[in-house]
N, CA, C and O of each residue as an XYZ file, in Angstrom:
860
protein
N     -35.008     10.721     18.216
C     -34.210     11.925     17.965
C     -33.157     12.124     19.046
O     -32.036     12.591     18.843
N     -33.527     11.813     19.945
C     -32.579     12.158     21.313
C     -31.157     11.046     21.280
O     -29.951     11.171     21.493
N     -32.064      9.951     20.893
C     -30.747      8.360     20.514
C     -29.704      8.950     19.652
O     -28.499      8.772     19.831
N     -30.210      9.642     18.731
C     -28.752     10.494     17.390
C     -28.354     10.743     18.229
O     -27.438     10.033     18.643
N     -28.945     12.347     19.319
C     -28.156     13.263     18.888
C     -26.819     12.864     20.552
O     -26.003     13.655     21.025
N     -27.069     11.581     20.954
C     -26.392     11.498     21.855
C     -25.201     10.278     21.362
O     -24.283      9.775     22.010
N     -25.629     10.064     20.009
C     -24.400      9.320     19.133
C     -22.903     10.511     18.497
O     -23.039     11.649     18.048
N     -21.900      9.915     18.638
C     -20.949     10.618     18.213
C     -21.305     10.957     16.694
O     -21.851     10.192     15.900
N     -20.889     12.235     16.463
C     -20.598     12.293     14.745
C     -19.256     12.722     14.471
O     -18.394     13.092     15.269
N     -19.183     12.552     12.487
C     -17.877     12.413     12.106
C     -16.796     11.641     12.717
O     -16.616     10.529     12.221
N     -15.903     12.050     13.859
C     -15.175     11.298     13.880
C     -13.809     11.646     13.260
O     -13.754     12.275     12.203
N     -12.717     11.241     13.911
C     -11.609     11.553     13.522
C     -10.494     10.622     12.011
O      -9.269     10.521     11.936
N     -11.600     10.100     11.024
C     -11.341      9.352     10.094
C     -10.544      9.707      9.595
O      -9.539      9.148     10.035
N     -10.233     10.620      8.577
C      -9.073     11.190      7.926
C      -7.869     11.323      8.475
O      -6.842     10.951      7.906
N      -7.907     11.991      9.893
C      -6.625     11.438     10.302
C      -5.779     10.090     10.619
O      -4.628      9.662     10.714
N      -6.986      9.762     10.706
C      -6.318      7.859     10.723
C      -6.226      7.481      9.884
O      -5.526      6.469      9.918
N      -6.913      7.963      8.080
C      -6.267      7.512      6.847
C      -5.061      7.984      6.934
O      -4.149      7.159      6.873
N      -4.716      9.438      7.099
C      -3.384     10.298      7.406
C      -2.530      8.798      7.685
O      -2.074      8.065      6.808
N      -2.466      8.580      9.227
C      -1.751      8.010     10.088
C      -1.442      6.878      9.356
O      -0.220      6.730      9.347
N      -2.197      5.753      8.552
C      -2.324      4.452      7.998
C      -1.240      4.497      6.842
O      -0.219      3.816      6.746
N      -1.727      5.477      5.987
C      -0.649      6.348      4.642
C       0.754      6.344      5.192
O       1.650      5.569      4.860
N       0.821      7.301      6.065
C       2.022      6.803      6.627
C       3.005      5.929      7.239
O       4.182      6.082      7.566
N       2.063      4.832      7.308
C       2.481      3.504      8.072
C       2.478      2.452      6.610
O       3.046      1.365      6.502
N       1.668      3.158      5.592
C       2.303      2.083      3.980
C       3.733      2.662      3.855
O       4.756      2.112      3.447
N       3.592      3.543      4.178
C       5.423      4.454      3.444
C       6.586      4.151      3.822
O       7.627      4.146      3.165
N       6.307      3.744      5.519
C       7.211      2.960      6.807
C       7.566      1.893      6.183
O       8.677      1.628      5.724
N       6.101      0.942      6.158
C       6.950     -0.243      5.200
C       7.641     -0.079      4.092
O       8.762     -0.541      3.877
N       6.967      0.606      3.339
C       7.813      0.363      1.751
C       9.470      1.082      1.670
O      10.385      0.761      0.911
N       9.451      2.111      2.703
C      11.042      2.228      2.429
C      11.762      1.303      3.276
O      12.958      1.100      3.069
N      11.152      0.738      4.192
C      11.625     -0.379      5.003
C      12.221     -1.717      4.254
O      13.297     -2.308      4.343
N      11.290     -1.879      3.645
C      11.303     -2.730      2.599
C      12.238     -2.700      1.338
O      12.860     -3.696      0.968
N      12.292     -1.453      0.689
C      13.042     -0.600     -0.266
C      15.139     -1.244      0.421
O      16.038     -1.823     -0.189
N      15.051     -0.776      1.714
C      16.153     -0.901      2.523
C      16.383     -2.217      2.546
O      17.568     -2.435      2.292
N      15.915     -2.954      2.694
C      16.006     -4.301      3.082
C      16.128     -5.314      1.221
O      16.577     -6.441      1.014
N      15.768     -4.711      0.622
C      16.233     -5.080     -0.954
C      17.500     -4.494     -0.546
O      18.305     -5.285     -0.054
N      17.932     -2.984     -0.669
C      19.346     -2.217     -1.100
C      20.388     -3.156     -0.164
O      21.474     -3.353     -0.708
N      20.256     -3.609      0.828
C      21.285     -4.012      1.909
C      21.216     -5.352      2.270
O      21.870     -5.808      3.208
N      20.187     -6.248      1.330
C      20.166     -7.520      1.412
C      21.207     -8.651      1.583
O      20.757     -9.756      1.889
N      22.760     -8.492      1.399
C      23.514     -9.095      1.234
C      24.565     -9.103      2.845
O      25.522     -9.791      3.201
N      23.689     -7.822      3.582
C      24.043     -8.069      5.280
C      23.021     -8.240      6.204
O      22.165     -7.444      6.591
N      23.281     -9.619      6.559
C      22.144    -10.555      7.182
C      21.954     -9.378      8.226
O      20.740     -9.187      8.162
N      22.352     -8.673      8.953
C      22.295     -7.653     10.282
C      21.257     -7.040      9.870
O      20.177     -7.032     10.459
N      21.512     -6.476      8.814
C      20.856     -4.748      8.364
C      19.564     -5.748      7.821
O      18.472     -5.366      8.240
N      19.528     -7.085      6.869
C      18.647     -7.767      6.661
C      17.492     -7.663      7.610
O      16.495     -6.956      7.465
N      17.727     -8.340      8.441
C      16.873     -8.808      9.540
C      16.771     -7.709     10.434
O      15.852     -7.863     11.239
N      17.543     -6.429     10.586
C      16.718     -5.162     11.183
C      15.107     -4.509     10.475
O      13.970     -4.245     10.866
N      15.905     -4.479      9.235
C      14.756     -3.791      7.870
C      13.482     -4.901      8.260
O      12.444     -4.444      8.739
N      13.605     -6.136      8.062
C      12.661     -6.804      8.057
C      11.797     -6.563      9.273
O      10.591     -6.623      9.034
N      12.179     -6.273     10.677
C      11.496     -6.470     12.137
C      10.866     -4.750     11.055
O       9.707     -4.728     10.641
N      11.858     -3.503     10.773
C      11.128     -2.444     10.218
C       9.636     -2.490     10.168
O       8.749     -1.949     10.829
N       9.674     -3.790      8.594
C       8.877     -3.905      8.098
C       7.416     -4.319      8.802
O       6.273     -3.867      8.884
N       8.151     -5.408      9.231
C       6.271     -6.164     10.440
C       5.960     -4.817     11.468
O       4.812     -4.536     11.811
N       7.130     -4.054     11.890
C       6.276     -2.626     12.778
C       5.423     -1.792     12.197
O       4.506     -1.438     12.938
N       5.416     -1.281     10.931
C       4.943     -0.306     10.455
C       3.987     -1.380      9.831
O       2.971     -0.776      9.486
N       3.883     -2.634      9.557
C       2.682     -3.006      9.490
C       1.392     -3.298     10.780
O       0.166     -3.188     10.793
N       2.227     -3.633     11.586
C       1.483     -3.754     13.037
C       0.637     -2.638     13.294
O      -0.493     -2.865     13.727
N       1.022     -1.433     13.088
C       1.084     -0.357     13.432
C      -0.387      0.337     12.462
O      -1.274      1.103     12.838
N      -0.079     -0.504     10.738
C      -0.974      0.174     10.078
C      -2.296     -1.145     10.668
O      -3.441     -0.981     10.245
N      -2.140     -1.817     11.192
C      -3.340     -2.671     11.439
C      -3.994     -2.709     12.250
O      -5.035     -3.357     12.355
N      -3.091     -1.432     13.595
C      -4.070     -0.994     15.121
C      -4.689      0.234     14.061
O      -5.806      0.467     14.522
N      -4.539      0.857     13.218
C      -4.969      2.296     12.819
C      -6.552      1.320     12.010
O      -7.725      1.540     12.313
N      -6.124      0.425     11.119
C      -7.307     -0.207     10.694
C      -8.414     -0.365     11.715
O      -9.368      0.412     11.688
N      -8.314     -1.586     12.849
C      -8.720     -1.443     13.987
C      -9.730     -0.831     14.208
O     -10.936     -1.079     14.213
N      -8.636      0.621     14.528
C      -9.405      1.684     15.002
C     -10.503      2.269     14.272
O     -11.453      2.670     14.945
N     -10.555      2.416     12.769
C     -11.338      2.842     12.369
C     -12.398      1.611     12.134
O     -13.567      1.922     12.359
N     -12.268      0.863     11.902
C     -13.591      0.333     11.673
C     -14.460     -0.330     13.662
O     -15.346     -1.127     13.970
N     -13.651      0.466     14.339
C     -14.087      0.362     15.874
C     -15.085      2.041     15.858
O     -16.239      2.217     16.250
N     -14.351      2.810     15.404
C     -14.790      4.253     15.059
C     -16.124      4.259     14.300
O     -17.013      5.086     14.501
N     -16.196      2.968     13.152
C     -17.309      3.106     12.452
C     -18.660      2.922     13.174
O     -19.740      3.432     12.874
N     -18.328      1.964     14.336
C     -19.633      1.608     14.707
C     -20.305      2.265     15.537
O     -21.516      2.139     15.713
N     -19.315      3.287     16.318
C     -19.576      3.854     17.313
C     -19.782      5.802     16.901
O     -19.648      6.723     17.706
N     -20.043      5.880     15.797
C     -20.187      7.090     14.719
C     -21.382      6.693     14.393
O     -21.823      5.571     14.146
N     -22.063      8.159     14.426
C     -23.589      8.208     14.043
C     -23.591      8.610     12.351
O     -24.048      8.106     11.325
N     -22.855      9.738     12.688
C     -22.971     10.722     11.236
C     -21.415     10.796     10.915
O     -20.764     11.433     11.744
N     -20.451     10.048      9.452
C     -19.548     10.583      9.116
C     -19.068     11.006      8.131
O     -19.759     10.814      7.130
N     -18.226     11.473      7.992
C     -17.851     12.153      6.849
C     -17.886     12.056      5.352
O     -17.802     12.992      4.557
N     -17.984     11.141      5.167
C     -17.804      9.681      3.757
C     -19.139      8.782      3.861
O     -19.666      8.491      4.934
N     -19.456      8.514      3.011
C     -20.704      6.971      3.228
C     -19.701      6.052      4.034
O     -18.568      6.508      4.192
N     -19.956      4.960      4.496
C     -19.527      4.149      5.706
C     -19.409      3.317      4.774
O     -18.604      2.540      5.288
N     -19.679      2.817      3.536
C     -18.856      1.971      2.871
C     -17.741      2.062      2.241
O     -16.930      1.170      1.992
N     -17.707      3.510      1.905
C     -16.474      4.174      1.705
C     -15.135      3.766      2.629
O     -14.096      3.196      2.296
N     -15.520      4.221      3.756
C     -14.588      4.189      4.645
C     -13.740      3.150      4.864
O     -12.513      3.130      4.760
N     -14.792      1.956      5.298
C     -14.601      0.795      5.010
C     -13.627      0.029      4.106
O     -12.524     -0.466      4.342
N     -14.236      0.075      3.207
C     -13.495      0.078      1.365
C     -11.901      0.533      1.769
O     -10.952     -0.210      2.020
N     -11.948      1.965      1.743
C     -10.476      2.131      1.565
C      -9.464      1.598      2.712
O      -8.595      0.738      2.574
N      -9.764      2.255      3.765
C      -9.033      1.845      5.352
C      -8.913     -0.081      4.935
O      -7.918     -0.638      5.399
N      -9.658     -0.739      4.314
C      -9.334     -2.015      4.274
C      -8.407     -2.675      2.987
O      -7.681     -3.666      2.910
N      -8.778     -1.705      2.109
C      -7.872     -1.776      0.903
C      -6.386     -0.993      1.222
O      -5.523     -0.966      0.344
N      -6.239     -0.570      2.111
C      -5.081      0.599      2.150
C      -4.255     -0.279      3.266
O      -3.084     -0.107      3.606
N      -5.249     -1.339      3.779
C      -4.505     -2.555      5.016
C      -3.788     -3.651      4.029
O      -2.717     -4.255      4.076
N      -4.978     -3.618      3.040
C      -3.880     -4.912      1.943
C      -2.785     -4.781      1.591
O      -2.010     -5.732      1.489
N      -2.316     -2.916      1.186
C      -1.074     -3.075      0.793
C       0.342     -2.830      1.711
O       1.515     -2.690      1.365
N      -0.470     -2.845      3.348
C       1.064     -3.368      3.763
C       0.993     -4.544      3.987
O       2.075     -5.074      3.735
N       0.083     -5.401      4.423
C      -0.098     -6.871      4.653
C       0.979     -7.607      3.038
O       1.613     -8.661      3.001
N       0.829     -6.707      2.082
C       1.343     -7.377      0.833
C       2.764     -6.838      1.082
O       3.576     -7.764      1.079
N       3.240     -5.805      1.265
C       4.817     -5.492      1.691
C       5.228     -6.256      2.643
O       6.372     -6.661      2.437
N       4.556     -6.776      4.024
C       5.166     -7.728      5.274
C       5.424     -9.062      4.302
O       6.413     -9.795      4.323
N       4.314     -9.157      3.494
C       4.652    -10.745      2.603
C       5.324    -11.328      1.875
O       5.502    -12.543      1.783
N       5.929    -10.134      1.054
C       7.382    -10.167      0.007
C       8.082    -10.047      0.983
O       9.081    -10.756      0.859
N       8.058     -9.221      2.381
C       9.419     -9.720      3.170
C       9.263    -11.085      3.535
O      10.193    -11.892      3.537
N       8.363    -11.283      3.771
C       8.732    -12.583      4.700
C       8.695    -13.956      3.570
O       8.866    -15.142      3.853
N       8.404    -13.331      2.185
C       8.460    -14.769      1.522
C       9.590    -14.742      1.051
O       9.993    -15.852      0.705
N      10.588    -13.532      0.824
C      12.082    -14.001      0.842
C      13.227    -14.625      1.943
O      14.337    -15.120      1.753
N      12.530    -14.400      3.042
C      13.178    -15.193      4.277
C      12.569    -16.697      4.044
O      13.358    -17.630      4.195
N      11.369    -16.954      3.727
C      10.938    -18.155      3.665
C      11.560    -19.217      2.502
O      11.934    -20.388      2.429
N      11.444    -18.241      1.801
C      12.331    -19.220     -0.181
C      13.766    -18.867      0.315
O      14.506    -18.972     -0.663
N      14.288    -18.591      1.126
C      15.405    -18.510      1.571
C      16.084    -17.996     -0.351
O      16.588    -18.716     -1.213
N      15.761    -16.447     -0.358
C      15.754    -15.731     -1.281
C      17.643    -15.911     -1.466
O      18.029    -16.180     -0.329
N      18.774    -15.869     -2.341
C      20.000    -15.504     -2.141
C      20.775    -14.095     -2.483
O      21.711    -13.469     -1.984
N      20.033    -13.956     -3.414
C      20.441    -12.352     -3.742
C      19.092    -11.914     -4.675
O      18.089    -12.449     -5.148
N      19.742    -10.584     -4.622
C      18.390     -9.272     -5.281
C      18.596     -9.541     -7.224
O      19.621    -10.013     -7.716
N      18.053     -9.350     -7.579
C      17.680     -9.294     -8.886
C      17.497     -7.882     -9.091
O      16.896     -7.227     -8.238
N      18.043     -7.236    -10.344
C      17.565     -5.773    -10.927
C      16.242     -5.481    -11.007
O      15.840     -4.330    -10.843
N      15.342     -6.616    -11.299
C      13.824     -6.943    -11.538
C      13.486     -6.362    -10.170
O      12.913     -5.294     -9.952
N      13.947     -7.260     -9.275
C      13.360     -7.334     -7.526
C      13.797     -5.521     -7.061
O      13.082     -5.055     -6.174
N      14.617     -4.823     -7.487
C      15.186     -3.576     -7.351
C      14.393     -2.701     -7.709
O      13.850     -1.919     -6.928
N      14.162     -2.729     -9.409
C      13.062     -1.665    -10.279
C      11.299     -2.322     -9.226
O      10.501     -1.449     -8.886
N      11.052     -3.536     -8.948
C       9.589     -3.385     -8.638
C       9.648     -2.880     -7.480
O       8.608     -2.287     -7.192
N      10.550     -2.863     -6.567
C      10.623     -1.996     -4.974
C      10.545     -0.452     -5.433
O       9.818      0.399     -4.919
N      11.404     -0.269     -6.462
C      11.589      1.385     -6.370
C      10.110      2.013     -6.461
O       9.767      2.953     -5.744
N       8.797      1.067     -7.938
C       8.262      1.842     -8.329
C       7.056      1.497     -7.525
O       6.007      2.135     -7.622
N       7.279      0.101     -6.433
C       6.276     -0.199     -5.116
C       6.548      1.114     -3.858
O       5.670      1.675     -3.202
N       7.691      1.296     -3.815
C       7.798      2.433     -2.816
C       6.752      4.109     -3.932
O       5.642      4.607     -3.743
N       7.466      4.311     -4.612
C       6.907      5.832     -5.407
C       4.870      5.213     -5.468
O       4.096      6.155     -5.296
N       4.401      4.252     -5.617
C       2.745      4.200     -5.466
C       2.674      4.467     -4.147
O       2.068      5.461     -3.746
N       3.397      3.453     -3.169
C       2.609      4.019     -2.004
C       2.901      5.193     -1.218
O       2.316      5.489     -0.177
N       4.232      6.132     -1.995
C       4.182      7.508     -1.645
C       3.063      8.220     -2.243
O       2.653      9.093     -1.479
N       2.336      8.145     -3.495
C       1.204      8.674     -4.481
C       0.318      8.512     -3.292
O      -0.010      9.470     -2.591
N      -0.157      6.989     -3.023
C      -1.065      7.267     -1.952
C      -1.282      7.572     -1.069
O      -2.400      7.353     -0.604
N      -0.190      8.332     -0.272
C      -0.113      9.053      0.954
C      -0.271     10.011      0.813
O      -0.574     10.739      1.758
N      -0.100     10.599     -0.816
C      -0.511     11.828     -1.281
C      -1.712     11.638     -1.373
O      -2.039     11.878     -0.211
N      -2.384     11.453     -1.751
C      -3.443     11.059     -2.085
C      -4.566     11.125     -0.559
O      -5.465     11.853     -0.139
N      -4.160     10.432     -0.318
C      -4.958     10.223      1.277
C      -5.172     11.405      1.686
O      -6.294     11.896      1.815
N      -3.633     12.215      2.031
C      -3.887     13.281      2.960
C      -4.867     14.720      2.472
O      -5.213     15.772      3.008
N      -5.043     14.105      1.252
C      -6.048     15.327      0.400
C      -7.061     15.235      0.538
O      -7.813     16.082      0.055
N      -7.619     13.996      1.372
C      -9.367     13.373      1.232
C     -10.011     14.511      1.701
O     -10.901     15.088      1.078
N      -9.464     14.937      3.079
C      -9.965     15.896      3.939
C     -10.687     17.280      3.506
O     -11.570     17.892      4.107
N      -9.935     17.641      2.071
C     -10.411     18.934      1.830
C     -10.727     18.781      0.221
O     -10.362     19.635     -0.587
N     -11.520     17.477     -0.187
C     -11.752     17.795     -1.299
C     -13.107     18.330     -2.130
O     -13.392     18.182     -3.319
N     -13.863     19.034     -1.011
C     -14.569     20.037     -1.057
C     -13.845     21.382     -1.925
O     -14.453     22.072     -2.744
N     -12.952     21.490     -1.677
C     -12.122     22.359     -2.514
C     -11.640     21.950     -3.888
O     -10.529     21.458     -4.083
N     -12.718     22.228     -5.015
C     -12.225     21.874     -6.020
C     -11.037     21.577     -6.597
O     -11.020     20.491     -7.177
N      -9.729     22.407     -6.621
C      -8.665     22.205     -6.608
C      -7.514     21.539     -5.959
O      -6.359     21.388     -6.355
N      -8.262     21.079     -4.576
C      -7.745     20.122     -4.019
C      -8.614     18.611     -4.674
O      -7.895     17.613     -4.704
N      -9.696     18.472     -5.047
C      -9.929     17.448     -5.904
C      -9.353     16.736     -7.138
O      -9.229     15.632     -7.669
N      -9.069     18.076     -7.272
C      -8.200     17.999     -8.894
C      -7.012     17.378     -8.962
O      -6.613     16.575     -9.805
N      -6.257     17.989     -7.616
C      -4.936     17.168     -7.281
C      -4.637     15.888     -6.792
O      -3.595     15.254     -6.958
N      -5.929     15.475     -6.001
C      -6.085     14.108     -5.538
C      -6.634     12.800     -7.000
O      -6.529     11.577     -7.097
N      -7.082     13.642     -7.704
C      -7.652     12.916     -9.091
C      -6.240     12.906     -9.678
O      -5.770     11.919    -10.246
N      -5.531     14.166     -9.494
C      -4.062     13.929    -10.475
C      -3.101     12.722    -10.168
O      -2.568     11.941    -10.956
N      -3.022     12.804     -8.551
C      -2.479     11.709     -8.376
C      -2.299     10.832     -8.201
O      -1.228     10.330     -7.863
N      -3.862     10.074     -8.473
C      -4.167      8.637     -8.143
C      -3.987      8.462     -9.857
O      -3.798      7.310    -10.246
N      -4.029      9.351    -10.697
C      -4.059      8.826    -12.032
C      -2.081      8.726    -12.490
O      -1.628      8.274    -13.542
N      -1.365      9.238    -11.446
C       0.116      8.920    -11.294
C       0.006      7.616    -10.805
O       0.683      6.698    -11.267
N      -1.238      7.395     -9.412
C      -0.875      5.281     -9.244
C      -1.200      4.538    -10.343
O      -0.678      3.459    -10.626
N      -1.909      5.001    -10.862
C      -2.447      4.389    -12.392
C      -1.303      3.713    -13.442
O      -1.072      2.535    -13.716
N      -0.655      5.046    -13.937
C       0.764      5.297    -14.384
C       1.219      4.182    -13.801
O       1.001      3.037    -14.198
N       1.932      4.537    -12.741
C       2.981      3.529    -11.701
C       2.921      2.107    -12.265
O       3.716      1.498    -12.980
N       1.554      1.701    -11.645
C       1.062      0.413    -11.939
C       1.532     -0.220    -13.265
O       2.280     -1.176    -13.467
N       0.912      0.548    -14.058
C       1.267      0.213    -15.726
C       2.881     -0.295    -15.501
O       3.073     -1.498    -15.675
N       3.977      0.493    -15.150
C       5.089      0.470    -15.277
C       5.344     -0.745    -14.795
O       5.876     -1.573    -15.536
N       4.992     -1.084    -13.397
C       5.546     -2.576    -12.520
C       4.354     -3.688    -13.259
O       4.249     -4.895    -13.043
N       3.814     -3.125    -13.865
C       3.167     -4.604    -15.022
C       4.092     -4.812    -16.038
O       4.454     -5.953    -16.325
N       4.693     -3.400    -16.859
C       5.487     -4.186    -17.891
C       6.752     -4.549    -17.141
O       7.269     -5.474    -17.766
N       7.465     -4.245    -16.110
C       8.751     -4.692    -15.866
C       8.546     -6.053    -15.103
O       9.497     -6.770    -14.791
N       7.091     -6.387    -14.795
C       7.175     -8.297    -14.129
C       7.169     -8.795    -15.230
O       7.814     -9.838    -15.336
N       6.326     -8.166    -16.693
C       6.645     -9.206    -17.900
C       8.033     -9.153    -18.335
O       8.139    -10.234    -18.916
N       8.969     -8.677    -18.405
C      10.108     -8.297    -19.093
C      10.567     -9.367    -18.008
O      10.724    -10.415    -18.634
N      10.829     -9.556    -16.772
C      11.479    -10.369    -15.774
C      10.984    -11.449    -15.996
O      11.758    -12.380    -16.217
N       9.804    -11.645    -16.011
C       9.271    -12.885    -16.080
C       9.462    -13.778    -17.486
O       9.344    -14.993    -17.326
N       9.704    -13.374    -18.660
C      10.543    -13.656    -19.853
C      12.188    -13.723    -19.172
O      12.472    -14.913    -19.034
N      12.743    -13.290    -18.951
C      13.661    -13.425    -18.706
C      14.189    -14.350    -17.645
O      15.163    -15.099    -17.730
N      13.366    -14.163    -16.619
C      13.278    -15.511    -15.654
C      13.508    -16.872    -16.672
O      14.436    -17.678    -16.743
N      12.736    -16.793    -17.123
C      12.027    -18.311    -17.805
C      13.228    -18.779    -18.947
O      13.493    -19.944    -19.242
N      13.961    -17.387    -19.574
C      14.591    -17.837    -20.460
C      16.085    -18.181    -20.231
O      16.848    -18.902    -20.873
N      16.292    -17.301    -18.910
C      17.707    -17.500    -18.760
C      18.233    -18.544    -17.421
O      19.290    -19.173    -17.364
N      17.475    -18.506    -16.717
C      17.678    -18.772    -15.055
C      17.301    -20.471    -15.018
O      16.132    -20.774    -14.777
N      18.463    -21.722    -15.298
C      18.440    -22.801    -15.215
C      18.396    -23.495    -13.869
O      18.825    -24.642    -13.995
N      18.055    -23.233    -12.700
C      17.680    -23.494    -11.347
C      16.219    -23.348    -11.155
O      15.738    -22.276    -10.789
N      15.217    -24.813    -11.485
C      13.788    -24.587    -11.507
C      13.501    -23.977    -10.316
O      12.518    -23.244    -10.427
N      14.059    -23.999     -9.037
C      13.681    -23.854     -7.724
C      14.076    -22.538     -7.767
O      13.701    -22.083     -6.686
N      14.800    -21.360     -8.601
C      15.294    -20.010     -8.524
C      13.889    -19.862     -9.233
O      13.050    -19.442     -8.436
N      13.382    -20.091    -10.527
C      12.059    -19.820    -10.839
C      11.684    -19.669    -10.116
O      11.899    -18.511     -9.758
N      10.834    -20.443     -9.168
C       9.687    -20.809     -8.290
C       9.829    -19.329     -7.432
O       9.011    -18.410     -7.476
N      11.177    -19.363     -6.592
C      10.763    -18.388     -6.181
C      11.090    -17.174     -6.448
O      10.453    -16.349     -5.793
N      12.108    -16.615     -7.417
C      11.728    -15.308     -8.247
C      10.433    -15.262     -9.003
O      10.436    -14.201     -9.628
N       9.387    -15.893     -9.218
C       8.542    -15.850     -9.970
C       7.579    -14.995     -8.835
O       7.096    -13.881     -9.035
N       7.449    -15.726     -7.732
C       6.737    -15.697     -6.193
C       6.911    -14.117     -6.261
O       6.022    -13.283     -6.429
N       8.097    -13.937     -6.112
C       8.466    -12.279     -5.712
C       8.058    -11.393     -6.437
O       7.439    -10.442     -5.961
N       8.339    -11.517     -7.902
C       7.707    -10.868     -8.317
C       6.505    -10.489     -8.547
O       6.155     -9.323     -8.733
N       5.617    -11.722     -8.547
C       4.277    -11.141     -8.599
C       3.781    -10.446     -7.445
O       3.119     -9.412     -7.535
N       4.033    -10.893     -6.567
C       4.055    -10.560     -4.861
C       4.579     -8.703     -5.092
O       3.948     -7.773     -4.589
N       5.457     -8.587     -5.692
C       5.861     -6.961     -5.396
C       4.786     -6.377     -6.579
O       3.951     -5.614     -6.092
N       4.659     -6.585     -7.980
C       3.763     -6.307     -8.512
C       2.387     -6.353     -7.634
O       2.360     -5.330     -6.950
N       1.732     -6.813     -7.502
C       1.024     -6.903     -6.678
C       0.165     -6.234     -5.904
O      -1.063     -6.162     -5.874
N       1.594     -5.448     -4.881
C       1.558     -4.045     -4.560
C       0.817     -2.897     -5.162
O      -0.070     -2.245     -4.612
N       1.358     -2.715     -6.517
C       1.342     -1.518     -7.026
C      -0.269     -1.749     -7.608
O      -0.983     -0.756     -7.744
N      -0.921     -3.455     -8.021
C      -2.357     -3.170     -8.302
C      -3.137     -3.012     -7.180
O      -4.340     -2.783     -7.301
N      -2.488     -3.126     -5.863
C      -3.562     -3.032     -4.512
C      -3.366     -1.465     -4.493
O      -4.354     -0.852     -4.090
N      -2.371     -0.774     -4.822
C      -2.566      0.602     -4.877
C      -3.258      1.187     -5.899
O      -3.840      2.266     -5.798
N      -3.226      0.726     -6.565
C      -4.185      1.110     -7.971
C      -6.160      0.730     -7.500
O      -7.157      1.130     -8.101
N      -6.095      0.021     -6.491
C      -7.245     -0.307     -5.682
C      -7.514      0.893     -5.174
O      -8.449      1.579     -5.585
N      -6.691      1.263     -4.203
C      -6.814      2.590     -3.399
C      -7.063      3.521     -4.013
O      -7.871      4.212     -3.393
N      -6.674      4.125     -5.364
C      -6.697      5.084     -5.878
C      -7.542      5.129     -6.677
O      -7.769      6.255     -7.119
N      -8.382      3.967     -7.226
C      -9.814      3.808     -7.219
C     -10.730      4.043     -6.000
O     -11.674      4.832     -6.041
N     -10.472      3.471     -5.145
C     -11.808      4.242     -4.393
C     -11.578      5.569     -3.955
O     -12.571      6.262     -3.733
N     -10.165      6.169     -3.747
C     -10.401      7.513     -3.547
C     -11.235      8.401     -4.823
O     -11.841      9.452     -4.615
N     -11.115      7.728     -6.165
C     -11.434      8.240     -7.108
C     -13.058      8.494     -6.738
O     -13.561      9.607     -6.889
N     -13.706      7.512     -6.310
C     -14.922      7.215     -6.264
C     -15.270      8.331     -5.182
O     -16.206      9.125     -5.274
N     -14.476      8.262     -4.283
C     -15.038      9.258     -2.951
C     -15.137     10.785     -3.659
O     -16.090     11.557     -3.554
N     -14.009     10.983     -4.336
C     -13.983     12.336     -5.164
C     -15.230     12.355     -5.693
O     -15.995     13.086     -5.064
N     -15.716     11.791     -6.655
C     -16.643     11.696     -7.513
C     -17.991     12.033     -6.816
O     -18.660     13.014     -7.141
N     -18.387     11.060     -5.724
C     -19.258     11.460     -4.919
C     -19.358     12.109     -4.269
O     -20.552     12.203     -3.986
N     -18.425     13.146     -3.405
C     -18.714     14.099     -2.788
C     -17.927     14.989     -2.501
O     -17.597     15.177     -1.330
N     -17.329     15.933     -3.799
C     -17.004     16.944     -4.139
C     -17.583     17.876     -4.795
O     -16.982     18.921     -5.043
């Protein structure tokens, strides 16, 4: 009894989902920027360093929490919970640093309308889930449950959308674009930005789950 009660409890988790949420958003308008201004290598390659910071950044916050987990007696969430999301919520900037860096790598030449619409509706999920996140804290409050259920069922939505616009590209890739090596890697990108929006559709499943269980 004395071993607990001289273990930390709770723990400052939620704010480091807070903090993490905000470090997907860093990237994705980073990212967002670095599509819009692609055609000036300067602003290119600023957006891009953007991008690897606010991922760096979401991967000391990861870190931290699962350093937090071990050293927490009693917290807020089941500990697989925690786990779960803080590691699912790491995939989707690790997946934004990767569409940057696999268009520097395919030595990408210009943006596609395709590559444009899946940034816009990759940036609007991982704004949902920052919404989303910052609600965990109080969803003891029914109505704050309600809203966190509303808007993971908007990443839901989202998702749907950047599934039908990689098929519409991806037909169109195939039918129009006579440079096999422009395939290869518009094909790359796109699934890569799609991608995104199902690792957020991840997230907004397990927040679903956390709702479920303990509200």
């Amino acid at each position: 009894m004395l071993f607990a009660k001289l273990l930390p409890r709770e723990g400052n988790f939620f704010e480091m989902f807070n903090q993490h949420a905000d470090r997907i958003v860093e990237a994705a308008r980073a990212f967002s920027l670095l599509v819009a201004n692609y055609s000036d290598l300067h602003l290119r390659e600023k957006y891009n360093q953007d991008v690897d910071n606010a991922e760096r950044a979401a991967d000391r916050v990861t870190y931290e929490v699962n350093k937090a987990l071990h050293k927490t007696f009693i917290t807020p969430i089941d500990r697989e919970q925690i786990h779960g999301l803080i590691n699912t919520m790491d995939d989707v900037a690790d997946l934004i640093q990767d569409s940057a860096e696999t268009m520097a790598l395919y030595d990408v030449r210009h943006m596609t309308e395709e590559i444009t619409r899946l940034t816009d509706i990759s940036v609007k999920c991982c704004e949902r889930v920052r919404d989303a996140v910052k609600l965990l804290g109080k969803i003891a409050e029914p109505e704050t449950a309600e809203a966190a259920l509303k808007t993971c069922e908007e990443i839901d939505q989202l998702e749907s959308d950047a599934d039908r616009v990689m098929r519409s590209a991806m037909s169109k890739l195939f039918r129009e674009e006579p440079d096999v090596r422009e395939v290869i890697k518009l094909k790359a990108i796109y699934e890569l930005l799609e991608t995104i929006t199902d690792k957020c559709e991840d997230v907004a499943n397990h927040i679903e789950g956390i709702i479920l269980e303990n509200s």
